[in-house]
LOPA-309471 format. One record per residue (C-alpha): residue number from 1; residue in one letter; x, y, z. Coordinates in steps of 0.05 Angstrom, whole numbers. Last residue first. Layout:
residues N
{pt NUM,A,{X,Y,Z}};
...
//
This chain:
residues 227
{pt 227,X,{680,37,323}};
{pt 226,X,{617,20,285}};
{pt 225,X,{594,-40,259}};
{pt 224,X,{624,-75,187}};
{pt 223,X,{578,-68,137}};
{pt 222,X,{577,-132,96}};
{pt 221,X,{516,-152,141}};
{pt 220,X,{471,-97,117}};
{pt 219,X,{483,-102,51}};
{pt 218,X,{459,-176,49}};
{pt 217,X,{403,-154,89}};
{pt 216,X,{390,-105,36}};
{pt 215,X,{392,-154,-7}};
{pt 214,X,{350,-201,16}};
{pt 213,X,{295,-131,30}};
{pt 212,X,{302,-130,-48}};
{pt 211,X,{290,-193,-68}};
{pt 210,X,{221,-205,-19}};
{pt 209,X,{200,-131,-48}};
{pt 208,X,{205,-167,-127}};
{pt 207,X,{170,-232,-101}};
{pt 206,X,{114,-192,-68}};
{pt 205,X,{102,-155,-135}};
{pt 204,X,{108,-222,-173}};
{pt 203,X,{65,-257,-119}};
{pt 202,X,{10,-195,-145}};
{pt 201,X,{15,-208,-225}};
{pt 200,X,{17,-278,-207}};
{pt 199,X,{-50,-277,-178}};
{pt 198,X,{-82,-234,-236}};
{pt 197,X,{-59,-282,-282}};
{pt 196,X,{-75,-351,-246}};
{pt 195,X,{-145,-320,-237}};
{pt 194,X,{-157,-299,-311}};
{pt 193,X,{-142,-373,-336}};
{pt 192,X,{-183,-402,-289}};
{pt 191,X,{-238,-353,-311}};
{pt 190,X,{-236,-382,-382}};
{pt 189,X,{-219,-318,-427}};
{pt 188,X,{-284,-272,-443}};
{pt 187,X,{-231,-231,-491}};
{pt 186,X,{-248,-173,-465}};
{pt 185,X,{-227,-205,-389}};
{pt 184,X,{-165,-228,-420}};
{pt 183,X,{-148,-164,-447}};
{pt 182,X,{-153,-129,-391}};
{pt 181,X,{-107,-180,-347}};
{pt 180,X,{-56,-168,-400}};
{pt 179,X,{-67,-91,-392}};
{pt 178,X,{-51,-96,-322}};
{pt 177,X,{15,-140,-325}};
{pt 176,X,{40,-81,-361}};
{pt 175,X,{24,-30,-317}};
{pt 174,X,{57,-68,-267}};
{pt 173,X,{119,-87,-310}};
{pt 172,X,{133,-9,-305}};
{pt 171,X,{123,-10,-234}};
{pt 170,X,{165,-61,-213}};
{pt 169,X,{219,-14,-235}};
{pt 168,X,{197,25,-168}};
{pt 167,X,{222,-30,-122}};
{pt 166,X,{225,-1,-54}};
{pt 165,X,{176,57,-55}};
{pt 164,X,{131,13,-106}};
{pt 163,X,{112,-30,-49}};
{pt 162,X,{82,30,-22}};
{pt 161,X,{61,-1,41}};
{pt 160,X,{26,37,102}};
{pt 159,X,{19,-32,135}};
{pt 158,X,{-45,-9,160}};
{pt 157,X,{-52,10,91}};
{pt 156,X,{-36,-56,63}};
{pt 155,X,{-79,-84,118}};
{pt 154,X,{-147,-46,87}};
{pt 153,X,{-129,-77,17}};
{pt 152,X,{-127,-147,47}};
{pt 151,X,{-190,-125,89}};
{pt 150,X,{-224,-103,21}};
{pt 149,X,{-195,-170,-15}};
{pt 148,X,{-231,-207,47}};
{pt 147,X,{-298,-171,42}};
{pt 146,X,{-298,-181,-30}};
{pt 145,X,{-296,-256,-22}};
{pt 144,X,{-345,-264,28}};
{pt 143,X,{-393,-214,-20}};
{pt 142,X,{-389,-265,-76}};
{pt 141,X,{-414,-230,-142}};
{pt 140,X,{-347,-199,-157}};
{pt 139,X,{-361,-133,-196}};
{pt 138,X,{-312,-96,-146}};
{pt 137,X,{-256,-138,-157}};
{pt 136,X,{-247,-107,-232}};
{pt 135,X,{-264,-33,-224}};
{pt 134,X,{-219,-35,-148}};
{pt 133,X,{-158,-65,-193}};
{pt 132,X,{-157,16,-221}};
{pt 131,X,{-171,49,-162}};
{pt 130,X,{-122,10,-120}};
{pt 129,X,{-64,19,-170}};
{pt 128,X,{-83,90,-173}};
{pt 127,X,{-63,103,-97}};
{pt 126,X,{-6,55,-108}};
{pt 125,X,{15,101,-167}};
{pt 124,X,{-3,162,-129}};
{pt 123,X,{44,140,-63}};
{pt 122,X,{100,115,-110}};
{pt 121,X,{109,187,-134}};
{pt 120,X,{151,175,-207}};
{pt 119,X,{155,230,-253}};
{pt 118,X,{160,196,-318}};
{pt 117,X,{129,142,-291}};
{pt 116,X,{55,180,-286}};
{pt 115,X,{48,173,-356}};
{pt 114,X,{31,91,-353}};
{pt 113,X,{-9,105,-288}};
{pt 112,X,{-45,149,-335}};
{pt 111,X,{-58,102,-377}};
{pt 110,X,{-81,48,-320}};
{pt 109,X,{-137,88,-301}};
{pt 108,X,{-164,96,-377}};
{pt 107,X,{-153,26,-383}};
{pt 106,X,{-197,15,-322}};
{pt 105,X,{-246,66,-352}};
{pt 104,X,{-244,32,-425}};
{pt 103,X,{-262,-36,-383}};
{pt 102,X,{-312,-13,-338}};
{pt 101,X,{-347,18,-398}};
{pt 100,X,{-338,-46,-430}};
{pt 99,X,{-375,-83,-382}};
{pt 98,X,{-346,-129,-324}};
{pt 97,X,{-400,-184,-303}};
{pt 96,X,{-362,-240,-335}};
{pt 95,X,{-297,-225,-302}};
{pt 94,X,{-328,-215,-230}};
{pt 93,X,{-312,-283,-216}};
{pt 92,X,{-235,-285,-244}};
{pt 91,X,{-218,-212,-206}};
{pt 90,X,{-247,-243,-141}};
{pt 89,X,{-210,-301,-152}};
{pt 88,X,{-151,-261,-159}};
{pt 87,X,{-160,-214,-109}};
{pt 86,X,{-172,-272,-54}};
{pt 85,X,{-107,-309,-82}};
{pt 84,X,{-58,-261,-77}};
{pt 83,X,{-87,-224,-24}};
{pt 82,X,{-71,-288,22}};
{pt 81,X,{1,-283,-5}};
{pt 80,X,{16,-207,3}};
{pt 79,X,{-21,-202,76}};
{pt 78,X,{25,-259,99}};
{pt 77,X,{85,-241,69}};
{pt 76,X,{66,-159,94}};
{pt 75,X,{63,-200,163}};
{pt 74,X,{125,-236,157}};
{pt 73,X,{157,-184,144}};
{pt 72,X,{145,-135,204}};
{pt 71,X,{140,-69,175}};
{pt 70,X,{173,-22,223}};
{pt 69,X,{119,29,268}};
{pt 68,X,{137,106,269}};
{pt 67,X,{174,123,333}};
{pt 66,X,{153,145,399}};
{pt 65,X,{219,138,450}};
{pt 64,X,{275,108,447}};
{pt 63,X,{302,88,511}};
{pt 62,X,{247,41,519}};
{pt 61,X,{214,34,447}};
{pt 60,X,{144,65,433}};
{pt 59,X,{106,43,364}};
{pt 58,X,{68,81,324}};
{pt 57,X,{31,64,266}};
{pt 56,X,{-18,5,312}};
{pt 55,X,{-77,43,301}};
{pt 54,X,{-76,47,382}};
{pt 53,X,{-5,80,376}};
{pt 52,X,{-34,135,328}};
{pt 51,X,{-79,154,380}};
{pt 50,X,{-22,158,438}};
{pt 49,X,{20,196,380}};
{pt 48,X,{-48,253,376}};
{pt 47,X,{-53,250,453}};
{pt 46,X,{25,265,451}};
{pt 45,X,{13,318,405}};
{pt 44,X,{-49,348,446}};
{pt 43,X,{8,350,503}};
{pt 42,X,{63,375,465}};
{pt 41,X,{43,453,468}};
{pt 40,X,{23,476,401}};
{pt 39,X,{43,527,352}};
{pt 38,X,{38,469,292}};
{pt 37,X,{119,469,278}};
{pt 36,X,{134,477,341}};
{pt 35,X,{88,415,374}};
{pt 34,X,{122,379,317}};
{pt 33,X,{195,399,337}};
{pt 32,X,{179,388,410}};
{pt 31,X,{148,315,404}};
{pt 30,X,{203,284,373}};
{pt 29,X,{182,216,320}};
{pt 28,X,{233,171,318}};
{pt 27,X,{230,148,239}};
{pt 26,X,{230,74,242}};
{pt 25,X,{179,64,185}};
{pt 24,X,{189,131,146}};
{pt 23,X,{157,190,165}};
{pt 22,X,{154,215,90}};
{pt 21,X,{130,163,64}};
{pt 20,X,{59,192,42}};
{pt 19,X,{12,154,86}};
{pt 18,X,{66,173,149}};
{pt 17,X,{67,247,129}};
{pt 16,X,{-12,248,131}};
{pt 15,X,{-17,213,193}};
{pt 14,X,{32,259,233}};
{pt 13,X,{2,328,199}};
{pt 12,X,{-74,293,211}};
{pt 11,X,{-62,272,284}};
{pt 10,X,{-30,337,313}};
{pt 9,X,{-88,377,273}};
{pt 8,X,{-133,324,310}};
{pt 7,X,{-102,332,386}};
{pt 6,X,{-105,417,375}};
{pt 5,X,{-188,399,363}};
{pt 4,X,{-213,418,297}};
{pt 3,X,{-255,472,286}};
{pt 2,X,{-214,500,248}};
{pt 1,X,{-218,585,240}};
//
């Protein structure tokens, strides 16, 4: 038997179906039906949503109720742009300290993002995206720096983006983009060189979400409202 409390099964299905996508942001989230589902009563769900609320993934709206928490832009703008140039000059300082067993296993990482296209789970690539720019960054010799491309990293999840979700043919050119930055870093390339690469490779992420969300909007406001 678990010896987890009712309140942390509540927290880890809800958690666990917001990391993967499949609470999306805005999805109203209805105490019954998940109280149901785990053969619960709704109070050590409501403790679980009052928990999630403090993590800031929840959200409650008057006349709404509980629902999961909507990505503000600005702030994934934000997070984007100063991890832009943290990661990269993270990813340009730890360049000369990167062996070629790093290398092969970065490569190694980015392969089987390569394979994983044919059956496309955003949540896996970004999970291997992370792994494999985690065996560049985390060589960096400055520990300031690191600590703000972990927080960067930290906010994404906060975030609970999966850029890839909304723009998965960014994630072709993403793979690409990866081995260039590979073989600049075998190639002992000038750092300032390796920086400006491994910057644009992450505005050109951002850029790709920042088109699509104008579009949507665009979409949005062709619709005519309801009757």
């Amino acid at each position: 038997m678990s010896s987890e409390s009712k309140s942390e099964q509540a927290y880890r299905l809800v958690r666990s179906r917001i990391d993967s996508g499949q609470y999306v942001p805005g999805y109203r989230l209805v105490l019954a039906p998940i109280a149901a589902e785990l053969g619960m009563s709704v109070v050590p769900v409501r403790e679980a949503i009052r928990r999630l609320e403090a993590e800031q993934l929840v959200t409650f709206e008057r006349n709404v109720g509980a629902q999961v928490s909507l990505v503000k832009e600005t702030e994934y703008l934000h997070t984007m742009q100063t991890l832009a140039l943290v990661e990269g000059a993270a990813t340009a300082l730890a360049a000369p300290n990167i062996s070629a067993d790093q290398i092969r296993r970065a490569r190694a990482i980015n392969n089987t993002m390569i394979e994983s296209l044919s059956a496309f789970d955003p949540a896996r690539f970004t999970e291997l995206n992370l792994e494999f720019h985690s065996v560049l960054f985390e060589s960096c010799p400055n520990p300031h720096i690191l600590d703000l491309v972990h927080r960067g990293w930290n906010r994404m999840k906060v975030l609970r983006n999966s850029s890839f979700s909304f723009v998965p043919g960014r994630a072709q050119q993403s793979v690409e983009e990866h081995e260039r930055i590979l073989q600049l870093i075998e190639q002992r390339a000038d750092p300032a060189e390796i920086e400006a690469v491994a910057r644009a490779h992450r505005t050109a992420t951002l850029d790709a979400v920042l088109a699509y969300s104008d579009e949507q909007h665009r979409a949005n406001e062709r619709v005519p409202a309801s009757a």
